[in-house]
N, C-alpha and C positions, 0 to 999 in steps of 0.2 A: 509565593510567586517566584518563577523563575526567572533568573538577570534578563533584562531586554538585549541582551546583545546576542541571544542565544540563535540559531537561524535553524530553521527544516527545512530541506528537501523532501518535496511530498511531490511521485509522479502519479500522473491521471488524477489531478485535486479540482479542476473543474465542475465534477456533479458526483452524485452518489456516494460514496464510502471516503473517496480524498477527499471533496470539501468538506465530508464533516471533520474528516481528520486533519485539514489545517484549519477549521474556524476554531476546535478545541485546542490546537496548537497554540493561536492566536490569543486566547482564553487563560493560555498558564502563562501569558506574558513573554511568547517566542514567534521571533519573525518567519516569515515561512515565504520560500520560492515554492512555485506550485508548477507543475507543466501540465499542457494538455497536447491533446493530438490534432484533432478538429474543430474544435468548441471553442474558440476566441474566445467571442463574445461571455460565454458563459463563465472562462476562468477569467475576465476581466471584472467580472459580479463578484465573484468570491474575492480574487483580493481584495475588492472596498470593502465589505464585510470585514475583511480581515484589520484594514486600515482604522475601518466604525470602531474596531475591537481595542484601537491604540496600540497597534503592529506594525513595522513594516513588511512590504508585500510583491513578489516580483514575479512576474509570467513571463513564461517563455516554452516555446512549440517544441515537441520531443514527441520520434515516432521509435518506443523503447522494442520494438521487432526490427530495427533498420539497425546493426550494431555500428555499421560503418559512419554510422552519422554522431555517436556519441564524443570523437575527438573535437569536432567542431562542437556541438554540446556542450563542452568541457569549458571551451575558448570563452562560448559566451558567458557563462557561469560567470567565471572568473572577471569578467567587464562588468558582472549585475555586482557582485561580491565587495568589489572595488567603489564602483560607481552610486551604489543604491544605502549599502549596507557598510561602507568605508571598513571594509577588512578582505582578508583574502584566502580565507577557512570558512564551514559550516559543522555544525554540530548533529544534524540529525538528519538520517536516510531513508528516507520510506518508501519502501519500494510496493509502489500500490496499484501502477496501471496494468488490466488485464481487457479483456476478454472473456464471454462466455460461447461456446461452439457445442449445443446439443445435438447428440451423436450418436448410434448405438456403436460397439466396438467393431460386427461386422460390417456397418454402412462407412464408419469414416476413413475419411480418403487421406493420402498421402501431403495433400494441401493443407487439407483441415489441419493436421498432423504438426504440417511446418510451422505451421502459422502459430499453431500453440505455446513448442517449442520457444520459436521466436521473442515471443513476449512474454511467455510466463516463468522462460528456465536460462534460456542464454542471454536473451536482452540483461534480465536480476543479474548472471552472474558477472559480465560486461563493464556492464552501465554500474554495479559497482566497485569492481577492479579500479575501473579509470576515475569513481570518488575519491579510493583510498585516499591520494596524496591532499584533498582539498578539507577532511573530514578532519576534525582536530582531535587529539587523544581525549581519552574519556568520552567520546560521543557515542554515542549512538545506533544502531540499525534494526527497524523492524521488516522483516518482511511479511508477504502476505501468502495464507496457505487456505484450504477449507476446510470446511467439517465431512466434501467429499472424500477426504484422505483419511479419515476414518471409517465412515460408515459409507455404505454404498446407496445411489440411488440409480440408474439403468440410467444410461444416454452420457453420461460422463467420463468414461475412462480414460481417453486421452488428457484433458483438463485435468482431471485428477491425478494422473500420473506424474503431470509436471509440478503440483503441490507435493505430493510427497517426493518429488527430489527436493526443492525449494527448503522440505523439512529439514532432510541430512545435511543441505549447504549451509544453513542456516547454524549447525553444531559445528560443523569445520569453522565459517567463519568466526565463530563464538572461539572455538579452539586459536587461532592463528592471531586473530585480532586483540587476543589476553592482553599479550606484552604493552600493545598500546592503549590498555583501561578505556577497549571500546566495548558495549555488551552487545551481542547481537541476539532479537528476538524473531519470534516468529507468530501471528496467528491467525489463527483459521476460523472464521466467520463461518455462523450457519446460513442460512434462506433468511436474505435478507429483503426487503422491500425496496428493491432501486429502479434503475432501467438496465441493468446488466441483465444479457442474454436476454434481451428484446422484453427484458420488465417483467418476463413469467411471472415470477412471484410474486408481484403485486399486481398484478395485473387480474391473472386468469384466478376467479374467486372457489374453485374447488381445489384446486392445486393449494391455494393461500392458506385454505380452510385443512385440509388433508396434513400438511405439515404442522400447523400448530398444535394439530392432535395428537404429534407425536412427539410434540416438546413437552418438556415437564414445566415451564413456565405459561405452557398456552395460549403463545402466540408466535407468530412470525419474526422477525428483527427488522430494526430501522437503524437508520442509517448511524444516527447516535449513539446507537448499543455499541458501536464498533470503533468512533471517533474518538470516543472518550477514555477508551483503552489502551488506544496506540500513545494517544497525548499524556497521559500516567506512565507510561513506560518511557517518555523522553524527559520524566521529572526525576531528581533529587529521591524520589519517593521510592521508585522502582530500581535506583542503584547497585540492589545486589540481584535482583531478576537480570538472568546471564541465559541463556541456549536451553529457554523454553519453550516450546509449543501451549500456545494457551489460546484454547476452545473457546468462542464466544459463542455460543450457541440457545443460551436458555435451557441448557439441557438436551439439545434433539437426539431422536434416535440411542434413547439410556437402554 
């Protein structure tokens, strides 16, 4: 069991891939701020859950494509840090909230484009910059990348382009961040069963079926395959795991 004073930042922890990654947070005995973008109500469920877990638990609204708004961000942090959690550091970064935007490379638009950007490459690089100073040495950073940055499926190029930067930034910050015994990871989830990118994958039942034929474990992913990883990587356990990419996929596309 990890010290209870331990704290995550997990963005997009509301539903899908971040709630499970803070209730498993919550699980190895570490407190977790969680942000959402629109979903109050929904990241108000999960921190109870989190509290059920005998954690402390804090929400606060963050739009990780808006970079200008991360200084105020920061401000409030620092009021929950103080106020909730009596300190004024955190130990883990999870930088989790995206976006999916299916696309073929010639149909998407310069929008779709930013928009990606925004959230999935400058927001990360940002929104962790202006962490550094609150993150304590020895902490922490996962980020999040896909299994489209390996293997190709049509309609993703953009989305996938900005995981395979997210990869190389992920080894710089692993490089830079040494000095202060921070590890920084990275990984990249297969076809998971969420509501990301309108739920395809759980959703439409040949799509669901077509993928798991291509995994070597023979089936799709849930949301758990994914939670439970990132929260082993903020333990004691994962200490010498430094500036890896590590594929959760069951195998897809071998």
């Amino acid at each position: 069991m990890e010290s209870k004073n331990k704290i995550a930042l997990v963005t997009g922890g509301s539903r899908g891939l971040g709630k499970s990654m803070a209730i498993n947070l919550a699980k190895k005995g570490i407190n977790v701020i969680l942000t959402y973008n629109n979903k109050k109500d929904e990241a108000l469920a999960v921190a109870a859950d989190i509290e059920k877990a005998g954690q402390k638990a804090a929400v606060l609204q963050l739009n990780t494509a808006d970079v200008k708004s991360f200084n105020v961000f920061f401000e409030q942090i620092a009021d929950v840090l103080k106020n909730t959690f009596n300190t004024d550091h955190f130990d883990y970064l999870i930088n989790n909230a995206g976006i999916g935007i299916y696309s073929s490379f010639a149909e998407t638009t310069e929008e779709q484009f930013d928009l990606l950007m925004n959230i999935h490459l400058k927001g990360v690089f940002f929104l962790t910059q202006k962490a550094l100073p609150f993150i304590n040495n020895g902490g922490r950073i996962v980020n999040l990348s896909s299994g489209l940055a390996r293997f190709c499926l049509p309609g993703y190029s953009a989305y996938s382009s900005m995981k395979g930067a997210i990869e190389v930034l992920t080894k710089y910050l692993a490089k830079e961040l040494g000095p202060r015994g921070i590890a920084v990871n990275v990984i990249a989830p297969g076809a998971i069963e969420t509501d990301f990118g309108g739920g395809v994958v759980r959703d439409n039942p040949n799509l669901n079926k077509n993928i798991a034929s291509m995994t070597a474990l023979g089936r799709v992913g849930l949301p758990d395959d994914i939670g439970s990883v990132v929260a082993f990587l903020c333990t004691e356990d994962a200490k010498w795991v430094n500036a890896q990419r590590i594929e959760v996929s069951g195998g897809q596309s071998l």
